[in-house]
PDB file as gemmi writes it, atoms N, CA and C in Angstrom:
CRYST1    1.000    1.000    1.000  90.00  90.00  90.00 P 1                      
ATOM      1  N   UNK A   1       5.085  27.249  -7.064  1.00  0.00           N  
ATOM      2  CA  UNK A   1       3.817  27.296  -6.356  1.00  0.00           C  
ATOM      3  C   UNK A   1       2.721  27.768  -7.308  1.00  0.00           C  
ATOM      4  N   UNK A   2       1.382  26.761  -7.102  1.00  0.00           N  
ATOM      5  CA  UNK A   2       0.432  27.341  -8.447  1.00  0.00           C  
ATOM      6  C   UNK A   2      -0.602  28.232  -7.430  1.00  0.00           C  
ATOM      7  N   UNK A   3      -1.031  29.018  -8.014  1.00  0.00           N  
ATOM      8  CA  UNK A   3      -2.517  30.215  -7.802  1.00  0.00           C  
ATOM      9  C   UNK A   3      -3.288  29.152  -7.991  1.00  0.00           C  
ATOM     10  N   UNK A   4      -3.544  28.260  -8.782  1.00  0.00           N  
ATOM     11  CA  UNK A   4      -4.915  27.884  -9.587  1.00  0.00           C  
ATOM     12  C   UNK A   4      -6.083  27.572  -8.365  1.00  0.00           C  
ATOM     13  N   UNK A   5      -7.276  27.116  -8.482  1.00  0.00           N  
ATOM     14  CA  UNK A   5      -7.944  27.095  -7.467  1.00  0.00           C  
ATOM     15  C   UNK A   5      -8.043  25.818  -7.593  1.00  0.00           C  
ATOM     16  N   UNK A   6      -8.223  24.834  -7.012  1.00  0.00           N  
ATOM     17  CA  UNK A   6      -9.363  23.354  -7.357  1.00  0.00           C  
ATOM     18  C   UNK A   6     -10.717  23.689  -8.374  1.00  0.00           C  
ATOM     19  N   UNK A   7     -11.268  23.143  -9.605  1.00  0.00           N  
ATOM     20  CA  UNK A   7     -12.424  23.253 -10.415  1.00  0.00           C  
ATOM     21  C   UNK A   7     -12.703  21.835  -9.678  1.00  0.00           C  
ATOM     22  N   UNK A   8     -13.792  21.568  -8.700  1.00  0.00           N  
ATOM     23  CA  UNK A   8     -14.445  20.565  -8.387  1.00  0.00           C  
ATOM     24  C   UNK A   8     -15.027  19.686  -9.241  1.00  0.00           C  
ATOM     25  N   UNK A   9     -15.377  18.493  -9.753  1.00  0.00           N  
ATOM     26  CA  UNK A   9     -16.149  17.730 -10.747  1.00  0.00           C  
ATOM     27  C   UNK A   9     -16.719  16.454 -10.168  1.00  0.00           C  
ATOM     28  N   UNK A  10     -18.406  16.609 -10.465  1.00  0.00           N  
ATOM     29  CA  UNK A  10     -18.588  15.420 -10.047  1.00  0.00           C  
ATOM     30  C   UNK A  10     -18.995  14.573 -11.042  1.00  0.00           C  
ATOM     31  N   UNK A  11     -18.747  12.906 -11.416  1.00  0.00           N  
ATOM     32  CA  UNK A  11     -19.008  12.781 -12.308  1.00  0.00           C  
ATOM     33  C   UNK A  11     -20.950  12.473 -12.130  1.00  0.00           C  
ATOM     34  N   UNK A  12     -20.907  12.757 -13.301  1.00  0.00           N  
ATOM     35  CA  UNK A  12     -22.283  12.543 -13.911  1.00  0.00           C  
ATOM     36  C   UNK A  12     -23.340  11.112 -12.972  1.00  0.00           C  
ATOM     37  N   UNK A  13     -22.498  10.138 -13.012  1.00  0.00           N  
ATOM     38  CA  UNK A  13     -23.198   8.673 -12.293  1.00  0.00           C  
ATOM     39  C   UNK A  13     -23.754   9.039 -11.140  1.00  0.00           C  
ATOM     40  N   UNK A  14     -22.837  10.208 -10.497  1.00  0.00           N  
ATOM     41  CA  UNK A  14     -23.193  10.213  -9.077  1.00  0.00           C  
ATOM     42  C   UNK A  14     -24.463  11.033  -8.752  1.00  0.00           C  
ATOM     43  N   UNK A  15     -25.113  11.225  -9.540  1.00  0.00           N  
ATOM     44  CA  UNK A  15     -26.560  11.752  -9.486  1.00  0.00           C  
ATOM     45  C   UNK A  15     -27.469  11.264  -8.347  1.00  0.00           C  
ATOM     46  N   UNK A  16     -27.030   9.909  -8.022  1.00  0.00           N  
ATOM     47  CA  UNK A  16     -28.107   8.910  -7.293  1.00  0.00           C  
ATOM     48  C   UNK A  16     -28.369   9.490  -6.070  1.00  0.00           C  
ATOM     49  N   UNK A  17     -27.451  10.829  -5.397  1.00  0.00           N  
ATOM     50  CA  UNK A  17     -27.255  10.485  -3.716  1.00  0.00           C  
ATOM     51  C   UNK A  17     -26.630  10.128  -2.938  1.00  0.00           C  
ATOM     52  N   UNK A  18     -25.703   8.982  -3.875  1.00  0.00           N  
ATOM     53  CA  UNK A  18     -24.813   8.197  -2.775  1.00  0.00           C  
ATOM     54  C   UNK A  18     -23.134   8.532  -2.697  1.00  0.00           C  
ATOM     55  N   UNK A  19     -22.919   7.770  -2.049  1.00  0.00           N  
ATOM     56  CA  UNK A  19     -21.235   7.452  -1.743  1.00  0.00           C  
ATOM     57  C   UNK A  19     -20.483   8.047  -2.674  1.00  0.00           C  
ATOM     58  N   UNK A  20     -20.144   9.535  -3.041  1.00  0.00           N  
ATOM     59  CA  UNK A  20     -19.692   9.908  -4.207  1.00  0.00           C  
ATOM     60  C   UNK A  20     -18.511  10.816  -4.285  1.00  0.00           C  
ATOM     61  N   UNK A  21     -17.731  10.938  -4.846  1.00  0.00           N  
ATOM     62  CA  UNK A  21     -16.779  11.437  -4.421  1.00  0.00           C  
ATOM     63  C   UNK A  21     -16.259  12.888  -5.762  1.00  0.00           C  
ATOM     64  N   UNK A  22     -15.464  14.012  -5.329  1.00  0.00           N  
ATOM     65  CA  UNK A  22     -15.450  15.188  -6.703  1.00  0.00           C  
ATOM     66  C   UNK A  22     -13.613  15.090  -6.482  1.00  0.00           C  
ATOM     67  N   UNK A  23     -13.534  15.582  -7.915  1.00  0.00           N  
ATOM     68  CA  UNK A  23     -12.070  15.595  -8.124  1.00  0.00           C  
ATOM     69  C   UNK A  23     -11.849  16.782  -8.848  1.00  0.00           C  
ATOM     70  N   UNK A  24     -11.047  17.366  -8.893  1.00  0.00           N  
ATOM     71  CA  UNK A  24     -10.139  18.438  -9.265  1.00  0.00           C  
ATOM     72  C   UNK A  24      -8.910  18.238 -10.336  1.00  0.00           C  
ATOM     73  N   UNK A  25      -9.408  17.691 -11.595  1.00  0.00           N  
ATOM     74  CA  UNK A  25      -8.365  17.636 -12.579  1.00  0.00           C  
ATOM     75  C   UNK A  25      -7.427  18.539 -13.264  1.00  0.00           C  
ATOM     76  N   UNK A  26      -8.053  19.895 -12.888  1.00  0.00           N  
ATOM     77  CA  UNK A  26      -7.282  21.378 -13.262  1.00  0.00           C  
ATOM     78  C   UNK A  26      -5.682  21.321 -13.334  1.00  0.00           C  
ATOM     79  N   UNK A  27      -6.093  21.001 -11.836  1.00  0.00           N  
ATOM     80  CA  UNK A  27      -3.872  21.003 -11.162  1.00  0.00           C  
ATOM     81  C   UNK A  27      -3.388  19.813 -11.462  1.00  0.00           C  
ATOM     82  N   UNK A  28      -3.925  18.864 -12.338  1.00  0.00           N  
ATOM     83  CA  UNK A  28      -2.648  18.078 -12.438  1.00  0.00           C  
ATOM     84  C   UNK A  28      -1.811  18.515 -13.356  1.00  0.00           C  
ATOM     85  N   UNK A  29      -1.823  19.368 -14.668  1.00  0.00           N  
ATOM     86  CA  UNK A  29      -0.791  19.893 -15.179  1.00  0.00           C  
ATOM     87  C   UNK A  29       0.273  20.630 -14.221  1.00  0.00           C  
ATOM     88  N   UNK A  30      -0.386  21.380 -13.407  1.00  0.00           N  
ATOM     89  CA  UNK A  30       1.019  22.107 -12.706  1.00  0.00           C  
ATOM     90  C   UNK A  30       1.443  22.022 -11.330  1.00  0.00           C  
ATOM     91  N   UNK A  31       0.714  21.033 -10.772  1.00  0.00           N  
ATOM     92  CA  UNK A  31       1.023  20.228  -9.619  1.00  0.00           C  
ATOM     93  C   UNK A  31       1.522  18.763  -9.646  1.00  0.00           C  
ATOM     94  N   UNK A  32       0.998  17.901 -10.879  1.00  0.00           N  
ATOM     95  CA  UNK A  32       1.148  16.739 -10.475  1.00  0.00           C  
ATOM     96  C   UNK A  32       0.543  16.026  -9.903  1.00  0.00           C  
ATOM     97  N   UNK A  33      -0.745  16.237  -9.688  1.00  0.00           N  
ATOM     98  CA  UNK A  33      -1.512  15.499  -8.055  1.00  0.00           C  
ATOM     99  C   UNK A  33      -2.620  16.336  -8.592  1.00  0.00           C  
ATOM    100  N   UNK A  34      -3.842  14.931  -8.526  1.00  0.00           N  
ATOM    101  CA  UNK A  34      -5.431  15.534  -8.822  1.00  0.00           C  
ATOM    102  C   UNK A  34      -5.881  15.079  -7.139  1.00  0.00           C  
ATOM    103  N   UNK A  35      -6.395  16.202  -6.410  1.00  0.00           N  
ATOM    104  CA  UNK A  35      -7.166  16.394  -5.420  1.00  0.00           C  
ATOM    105  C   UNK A  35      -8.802  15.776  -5.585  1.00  0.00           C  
ATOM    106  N   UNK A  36      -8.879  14.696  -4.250  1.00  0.00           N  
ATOM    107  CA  UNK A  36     -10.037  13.799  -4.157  1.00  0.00           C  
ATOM    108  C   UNK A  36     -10.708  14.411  -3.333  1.00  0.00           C  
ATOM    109  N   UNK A  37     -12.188  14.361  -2.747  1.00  0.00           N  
ATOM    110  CA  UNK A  37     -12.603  14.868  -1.242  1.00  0.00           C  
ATOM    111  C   UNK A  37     -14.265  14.262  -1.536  1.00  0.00           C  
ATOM    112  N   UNK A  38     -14.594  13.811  -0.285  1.00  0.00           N  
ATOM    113  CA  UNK A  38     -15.982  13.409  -0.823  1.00  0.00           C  
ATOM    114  C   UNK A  38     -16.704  14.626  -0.586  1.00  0.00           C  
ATOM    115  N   UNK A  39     -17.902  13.942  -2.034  1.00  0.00           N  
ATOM    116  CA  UNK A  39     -19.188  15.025  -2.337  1.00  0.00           C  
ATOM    117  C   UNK A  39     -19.814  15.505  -1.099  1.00  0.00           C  
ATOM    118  N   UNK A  40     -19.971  14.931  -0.172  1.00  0.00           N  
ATOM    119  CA  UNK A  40     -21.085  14.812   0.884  1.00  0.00           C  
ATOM    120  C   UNK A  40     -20.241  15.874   2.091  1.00  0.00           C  
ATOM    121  N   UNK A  41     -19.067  16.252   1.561  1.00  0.00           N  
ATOM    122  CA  UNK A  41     -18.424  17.162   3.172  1.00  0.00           C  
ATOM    123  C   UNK A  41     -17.340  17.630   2.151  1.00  0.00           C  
ATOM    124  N   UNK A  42     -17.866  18.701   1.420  1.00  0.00           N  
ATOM    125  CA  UNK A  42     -16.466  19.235   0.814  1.00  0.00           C  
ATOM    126  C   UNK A  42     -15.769  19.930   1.607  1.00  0.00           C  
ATOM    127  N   UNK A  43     -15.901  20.834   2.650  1.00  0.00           N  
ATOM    128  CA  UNK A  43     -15.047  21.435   3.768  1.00  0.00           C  
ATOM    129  C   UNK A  43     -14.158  20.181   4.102  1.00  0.00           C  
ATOM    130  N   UNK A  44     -14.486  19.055   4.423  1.00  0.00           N  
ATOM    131  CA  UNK A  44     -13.498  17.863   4.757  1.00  0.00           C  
ATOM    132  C   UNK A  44     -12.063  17.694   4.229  1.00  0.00           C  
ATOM    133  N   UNK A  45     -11.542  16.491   4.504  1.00  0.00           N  
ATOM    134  CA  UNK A  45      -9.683  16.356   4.020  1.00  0.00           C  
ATOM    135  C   UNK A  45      -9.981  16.184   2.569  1.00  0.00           C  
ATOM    136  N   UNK A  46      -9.316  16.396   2.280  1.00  0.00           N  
ATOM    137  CA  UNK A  46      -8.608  16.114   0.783  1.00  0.00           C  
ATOM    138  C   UNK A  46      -7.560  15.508   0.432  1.00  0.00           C  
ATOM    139  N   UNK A  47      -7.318  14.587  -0.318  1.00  0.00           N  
ATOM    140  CA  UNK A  47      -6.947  13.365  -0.199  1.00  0.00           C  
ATOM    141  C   UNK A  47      -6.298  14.097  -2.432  1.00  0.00           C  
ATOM    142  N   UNK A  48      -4.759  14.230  -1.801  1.00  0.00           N  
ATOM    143  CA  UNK A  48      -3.875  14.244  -3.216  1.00  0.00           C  
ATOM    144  C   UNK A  48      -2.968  13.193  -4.078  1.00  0.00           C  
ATOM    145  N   UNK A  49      -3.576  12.561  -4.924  1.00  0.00           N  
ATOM    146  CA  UNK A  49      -3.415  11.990  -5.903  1.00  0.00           C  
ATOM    147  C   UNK A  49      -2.637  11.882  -7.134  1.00  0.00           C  
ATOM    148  N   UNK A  50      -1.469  11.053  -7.029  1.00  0.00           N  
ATOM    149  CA  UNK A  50      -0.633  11.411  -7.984  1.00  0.00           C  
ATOM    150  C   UNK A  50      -1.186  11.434  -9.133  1.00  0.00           C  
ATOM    151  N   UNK A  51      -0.894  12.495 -10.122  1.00  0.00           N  
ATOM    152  CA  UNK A  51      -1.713  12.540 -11.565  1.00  0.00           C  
ATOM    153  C   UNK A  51      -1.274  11.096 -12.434  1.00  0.00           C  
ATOM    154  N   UNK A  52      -0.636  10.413 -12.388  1.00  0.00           N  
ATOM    155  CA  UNK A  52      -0.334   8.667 -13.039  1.00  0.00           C  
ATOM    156  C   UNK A  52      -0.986   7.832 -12.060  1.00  0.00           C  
ATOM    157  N   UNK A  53      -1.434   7.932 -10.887  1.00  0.00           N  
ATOM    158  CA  UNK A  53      -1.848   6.926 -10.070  1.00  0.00           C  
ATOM    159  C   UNK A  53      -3.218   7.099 -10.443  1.00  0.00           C  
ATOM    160  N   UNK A  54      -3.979   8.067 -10.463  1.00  0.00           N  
ATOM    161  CA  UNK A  54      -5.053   8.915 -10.706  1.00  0.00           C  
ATOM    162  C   UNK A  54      -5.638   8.103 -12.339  1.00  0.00           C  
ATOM    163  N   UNK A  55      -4.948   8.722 -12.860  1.00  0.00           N  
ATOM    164  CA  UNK A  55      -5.044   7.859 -14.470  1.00  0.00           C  
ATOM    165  C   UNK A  55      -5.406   6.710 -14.628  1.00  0.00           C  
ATOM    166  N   UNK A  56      -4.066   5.938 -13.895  1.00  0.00           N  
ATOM    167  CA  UNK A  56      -4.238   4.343 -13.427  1.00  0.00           C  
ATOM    168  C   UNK A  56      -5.527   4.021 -13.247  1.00  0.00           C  
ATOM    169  N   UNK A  57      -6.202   4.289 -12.075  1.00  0.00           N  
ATOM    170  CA  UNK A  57      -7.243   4.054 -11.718  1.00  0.00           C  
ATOM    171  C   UNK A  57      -8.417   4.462 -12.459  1.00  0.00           C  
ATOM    172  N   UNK A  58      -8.292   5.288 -13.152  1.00  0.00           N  
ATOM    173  CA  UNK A  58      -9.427   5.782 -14.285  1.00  0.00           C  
ATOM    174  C   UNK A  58      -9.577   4.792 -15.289  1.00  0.00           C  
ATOM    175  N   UNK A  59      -8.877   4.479 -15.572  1.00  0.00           N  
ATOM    176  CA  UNK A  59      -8.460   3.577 -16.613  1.00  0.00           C  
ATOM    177  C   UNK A  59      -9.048   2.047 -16.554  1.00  0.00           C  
ATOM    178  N   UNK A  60      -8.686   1.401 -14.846  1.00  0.00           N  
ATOM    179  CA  UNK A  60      -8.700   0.359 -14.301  1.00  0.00           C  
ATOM    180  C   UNK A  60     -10.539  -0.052 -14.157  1.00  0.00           C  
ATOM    181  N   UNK A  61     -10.915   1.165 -13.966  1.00  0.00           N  
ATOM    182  CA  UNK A  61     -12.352   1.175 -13.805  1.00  0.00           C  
ATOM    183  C   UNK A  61     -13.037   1.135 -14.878  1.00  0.00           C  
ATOM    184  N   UNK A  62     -12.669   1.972 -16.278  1.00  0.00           N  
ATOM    185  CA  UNK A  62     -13.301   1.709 -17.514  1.00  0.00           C  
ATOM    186  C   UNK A  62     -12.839   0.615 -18.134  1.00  0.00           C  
ATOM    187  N   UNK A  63     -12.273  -0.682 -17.542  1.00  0.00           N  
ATOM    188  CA  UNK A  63     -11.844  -1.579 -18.377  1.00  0.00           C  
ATOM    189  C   UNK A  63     -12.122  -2.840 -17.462  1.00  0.00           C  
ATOM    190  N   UNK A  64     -13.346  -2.156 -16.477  1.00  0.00           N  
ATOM    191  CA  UNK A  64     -13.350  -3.512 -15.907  1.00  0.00           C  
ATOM    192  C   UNK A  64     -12.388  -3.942 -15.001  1.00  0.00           C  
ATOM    193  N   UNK A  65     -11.488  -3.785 -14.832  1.00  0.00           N  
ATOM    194  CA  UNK A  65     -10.343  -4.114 -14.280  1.00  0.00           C  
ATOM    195  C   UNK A  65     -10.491  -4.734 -12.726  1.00  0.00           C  
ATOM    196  N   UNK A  66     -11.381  -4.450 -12.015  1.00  0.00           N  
ATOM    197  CA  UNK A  66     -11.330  -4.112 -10.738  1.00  0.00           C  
ATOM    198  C   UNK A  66     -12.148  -5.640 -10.341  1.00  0.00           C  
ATOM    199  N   UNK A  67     -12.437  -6.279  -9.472  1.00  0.00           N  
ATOM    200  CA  UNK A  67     -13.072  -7.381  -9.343  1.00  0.00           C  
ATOM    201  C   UNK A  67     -13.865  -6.752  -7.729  1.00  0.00           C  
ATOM    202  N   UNK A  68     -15.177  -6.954  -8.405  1.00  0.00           N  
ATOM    203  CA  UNK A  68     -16.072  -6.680  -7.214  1.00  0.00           C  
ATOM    204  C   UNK A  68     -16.761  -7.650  -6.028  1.00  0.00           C  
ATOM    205  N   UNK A  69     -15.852  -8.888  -6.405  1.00  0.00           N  
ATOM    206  CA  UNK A  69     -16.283 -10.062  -5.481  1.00  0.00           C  
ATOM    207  C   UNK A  69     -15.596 -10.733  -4.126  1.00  0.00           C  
TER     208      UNK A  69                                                      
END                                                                             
């Protein structure tokens, strides 16, 4: 069982206002699972993320990957 707390992060893009969401990369070393929750209601659910699925998708997004049509 970890102490650590969640370190919230939002990225930088989301400056605009909108639809944005903060993540908690701290605990994936000793959990395994980076914690999602949107910006706009952090009291809200939180939504845990396997730290390789998490990646995946980091990844998928800086490479284009994703098709927005």
């Amino acid at each position: 069982m970890t102490t650590e707390s969640p370190l919230w992060y939002t990225s930088s893009y989301s400056e605009n206002g909108g639809q944005c969401v903060q993540v908690a990369t701290n605990l994936a070393a000793t959990t395994g699972t980076v914690p999602v929750r949107d910006s706009k209601v952090p009291s809200g659910p939180v939504l845990g993320l396997r730290a390789d699925v998490y990646a995946a998708f980091v990844t998928g997004i800086k490479g284009d990957g994703f098709d927005t049509v």
